[in-house]
Legacy VTK file of the C-alpha trace (Angstrom):
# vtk DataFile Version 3.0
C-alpha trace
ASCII
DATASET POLYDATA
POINTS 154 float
36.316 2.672 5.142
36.143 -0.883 6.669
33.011 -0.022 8.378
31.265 0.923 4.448
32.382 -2.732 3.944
31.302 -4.359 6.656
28.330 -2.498 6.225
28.352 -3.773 2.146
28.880 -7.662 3.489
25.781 -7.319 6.065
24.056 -6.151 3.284
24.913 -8.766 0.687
24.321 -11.295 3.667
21.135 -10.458 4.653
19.493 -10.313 0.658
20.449 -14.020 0.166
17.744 -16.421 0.373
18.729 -19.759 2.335
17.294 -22.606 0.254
13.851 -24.031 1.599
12.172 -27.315 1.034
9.166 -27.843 -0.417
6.217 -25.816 0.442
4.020 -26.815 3.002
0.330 -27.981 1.752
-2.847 -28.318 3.406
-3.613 -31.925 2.163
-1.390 -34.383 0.411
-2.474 -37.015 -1.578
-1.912 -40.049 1.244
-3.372 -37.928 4.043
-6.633 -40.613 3.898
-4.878 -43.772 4.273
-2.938 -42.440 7.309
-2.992 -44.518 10.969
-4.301 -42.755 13.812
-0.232 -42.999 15.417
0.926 -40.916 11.669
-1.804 -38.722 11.481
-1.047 -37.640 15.416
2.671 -37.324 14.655
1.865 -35.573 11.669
-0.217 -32.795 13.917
2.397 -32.577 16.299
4.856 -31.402 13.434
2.029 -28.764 12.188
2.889 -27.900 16.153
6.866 -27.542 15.731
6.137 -25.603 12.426
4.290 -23.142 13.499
6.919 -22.434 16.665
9.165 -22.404 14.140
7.476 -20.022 11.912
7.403 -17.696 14.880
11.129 -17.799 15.927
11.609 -16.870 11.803
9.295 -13.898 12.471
11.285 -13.023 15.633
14.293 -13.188 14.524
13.715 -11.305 11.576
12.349 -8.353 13.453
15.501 -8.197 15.136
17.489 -8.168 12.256
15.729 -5.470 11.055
15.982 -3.632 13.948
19.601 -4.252 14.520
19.903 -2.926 10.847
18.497 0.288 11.671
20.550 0.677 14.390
23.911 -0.173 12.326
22.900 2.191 9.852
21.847 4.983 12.347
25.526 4.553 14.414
27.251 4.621 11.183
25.541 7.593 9.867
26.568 9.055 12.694
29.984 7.781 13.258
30.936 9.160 9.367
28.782 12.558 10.409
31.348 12.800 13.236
34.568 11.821 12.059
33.934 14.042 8.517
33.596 10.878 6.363
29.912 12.294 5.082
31.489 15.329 4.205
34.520 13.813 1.905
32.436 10.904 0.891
28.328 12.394 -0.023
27.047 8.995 -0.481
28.251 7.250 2.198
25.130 7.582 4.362
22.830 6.401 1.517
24.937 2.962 1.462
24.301 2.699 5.497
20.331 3.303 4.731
19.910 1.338 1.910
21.519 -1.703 2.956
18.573 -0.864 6.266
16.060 -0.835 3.691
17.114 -4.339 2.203
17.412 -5.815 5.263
13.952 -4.362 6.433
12.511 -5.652 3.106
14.240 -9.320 4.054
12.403 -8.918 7.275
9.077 -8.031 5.840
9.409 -11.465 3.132
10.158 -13.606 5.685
7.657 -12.597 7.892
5.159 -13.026 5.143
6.453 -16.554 4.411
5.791 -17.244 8.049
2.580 -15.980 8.248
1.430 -18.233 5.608
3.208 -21.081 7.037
1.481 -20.807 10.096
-2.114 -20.499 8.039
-1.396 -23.363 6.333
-0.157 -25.710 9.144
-3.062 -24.237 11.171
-5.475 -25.665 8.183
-3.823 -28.720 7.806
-4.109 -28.927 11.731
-7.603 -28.760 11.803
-7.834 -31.271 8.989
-5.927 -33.493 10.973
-7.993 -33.056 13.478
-11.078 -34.128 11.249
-9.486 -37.271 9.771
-8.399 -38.372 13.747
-11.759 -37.996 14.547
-13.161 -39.584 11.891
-11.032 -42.788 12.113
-12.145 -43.039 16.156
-8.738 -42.723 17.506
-9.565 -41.328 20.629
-12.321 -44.422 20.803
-11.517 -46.843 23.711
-10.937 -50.161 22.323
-13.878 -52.204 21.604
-14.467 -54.576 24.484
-14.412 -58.157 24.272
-17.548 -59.980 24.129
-18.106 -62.075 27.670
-17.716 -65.926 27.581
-21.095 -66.911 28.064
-21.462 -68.036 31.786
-21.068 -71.998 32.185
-24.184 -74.156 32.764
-23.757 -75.350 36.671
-26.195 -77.573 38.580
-29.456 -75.860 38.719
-30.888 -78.732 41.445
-32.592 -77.683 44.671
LINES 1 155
154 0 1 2 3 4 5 6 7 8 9 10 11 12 13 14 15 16 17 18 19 20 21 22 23 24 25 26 27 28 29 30 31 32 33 34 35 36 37 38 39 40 41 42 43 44 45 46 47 48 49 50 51 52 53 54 55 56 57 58 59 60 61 62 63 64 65 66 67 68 69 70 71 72 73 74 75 76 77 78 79 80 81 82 83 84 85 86 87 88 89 90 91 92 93 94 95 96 97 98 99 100 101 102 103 104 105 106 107 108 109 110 111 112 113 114 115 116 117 118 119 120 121 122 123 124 125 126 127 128 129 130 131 132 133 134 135 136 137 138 139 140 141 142 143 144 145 146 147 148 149 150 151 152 153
C-alpha cells in the first residue's frame, strides 16, 4: 500500500507547475536605445536560455521515462505479490499517474521549444541592431597633427 502512495505523491508532484517569470519576447520596447556592451550581454543571455531550455527538455524526458519505468515495476511488483488481484484498479493508478507525468513532459518540452524559437529570433535581432550600431567597428582614428613647418633652406 505505501508504494500506491508513493506512487499518488509522484503523481501529484510531477502535475504542479513551478511558477515562471514573464514570457520571453522577441523585441521589447527599449531594445533600440541599447549600447553595443547591453545589447552583447543581452545575446549572451538568449545563449544561457536556450542551454537552459534544453536541460528542461532533458530532464523532462527522463522524468517521463523514469515514470514509465515506476509504473511498469509496480505493475509488476502488485502482479506478483497478488495486490492486482485483491485490489483491480491498482495498476490503472501506476499508469495513469505515467500518463500525467508523460503529458508534464510533453508541456514542458513544448514550452522549451518555443523558448528556444524565440531567443533564437531575438538572437538574430540582436545581431541586426549590433551590427547596425558598428560595434564590431574599430574605433575611429585620430586625425594626424599636421606635420610642423621646419627650415626648408638649401
Amino acid at each position: 500500500m505505501n508504494r500506491l502512495m508513493m506512487l499518488g505523491a509522484l503523481c501529484a508532484g510531477l502535475a504542479v507547475t513551478p511558477a515562471t517569470a514573464q514570457p520571453l519576447q522577441v523585441s521589447y520596447p527599449g531594445d533600440a536605445t541599447m549600447d553595443c556592451p547591453t545589447i552583447a550581454a543581452e545575446a549572451s543571455r538568449m545563449d544561457l536560455l536556450v542551454a537552459d531550455a534544453n536541460a528542461q527538455i532533458a530532464k523532462a524526458e527522463g522524468q517521463a521515462r523514469g515514470a514509465n519505468f515506476g509504473a511498469s515495476v509496480a505493475v509488476e511488483g502488485m502482479l506478483r505479490t497478488g495486490l492486482l488481484g485483491r485490489m483491480p484498479g491498482a495498476g490503472q493508478i501506476a499508469n495513469q499517474a505515467a500518463n500525467v507525468a508523460r503529458q508534464r513532459a510533453e508541456q514542458v518540452k513544448a514550452q522549451a521549444a518555443a523558448d528556444i524559437q524565440t531567443a533564437g529570433t531575438r538572437k538574430a535581432l540582436l545581431s541586426g541592431l549590433y551590427a547596425g550600431k558598428a560595434c564590431d567597428a574599430p574605433p575611429p582614428a585620430l586625425p594626424e597633427a599636421p606635420a610642423a613647418a621646419g627650415p626648408t633652406g638649401s
